[in-house]
Phi, psi and omega in degrees: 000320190283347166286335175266022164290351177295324187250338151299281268258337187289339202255299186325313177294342169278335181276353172265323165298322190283301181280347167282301197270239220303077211287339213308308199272009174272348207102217179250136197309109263193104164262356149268009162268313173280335186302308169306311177285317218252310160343281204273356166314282186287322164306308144349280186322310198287298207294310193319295202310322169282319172328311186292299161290295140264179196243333199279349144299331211237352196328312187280114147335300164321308171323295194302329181281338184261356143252031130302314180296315192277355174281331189278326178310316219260334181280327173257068159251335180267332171341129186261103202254134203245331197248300232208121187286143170302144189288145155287280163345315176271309215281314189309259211327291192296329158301319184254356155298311167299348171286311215275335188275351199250343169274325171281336169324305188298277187334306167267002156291317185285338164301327202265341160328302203272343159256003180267332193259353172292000000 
């Protein structure tokens, strides 16, 4: 899957370019729409860019989608949602799938750290 993300994520990105500057023809303006296009945009970007200098991040799929998630967790903590209050209810679930997912990693990076040197 993560091999045709080069060519979704190119086409999220014009659609994200597009809805930004011709606000006229989408309609009235959706910020959890742009947030989602401005999210997986800039996650795109980020991911060329490692393709582009190493290849050894991204090798996994699995990897790649759960660090699409905490990219997608963490832009919308930053995100200036201007119109419309953050859902509680996503910001709880998703702050703490990403706690929990990011405590069991760290555990098991330090396990196999802590058998590689025995």
């Amino acid at each position: 899957m993560m091999n045709f993300f080069a060519s979704i994520g190119l086409v999220v990105v014009i659609m994200t370019i597009l809805y930004w500057l011709f606000p006229k023809y989408f309609g009235p303006k959706n910020e959890y729409l742009s947030y989602l296009l401005c999210s997986i945009s800039s996650f795109w970007v980020l991911y060329m860019l490692s393709r582009i200098w190493t290849d050894e991040l991204f090798n996994s799929p699995s990897l790649s989608f759960y660090l699409l998630f905490v990219w997608c967790t963490l832009s919308h903590l930053i995100y200036p949602f201007k119109k419309v209050k953050r859902n509680r209810d996503f910001t709880l679930i998703t702050v703490g799938f990403t706690s929990i997912s990011i405590f069991l990693a760290l555990l098991a990076w330090l396990l196999v750290n802590i058998t590689d040197t025995m």
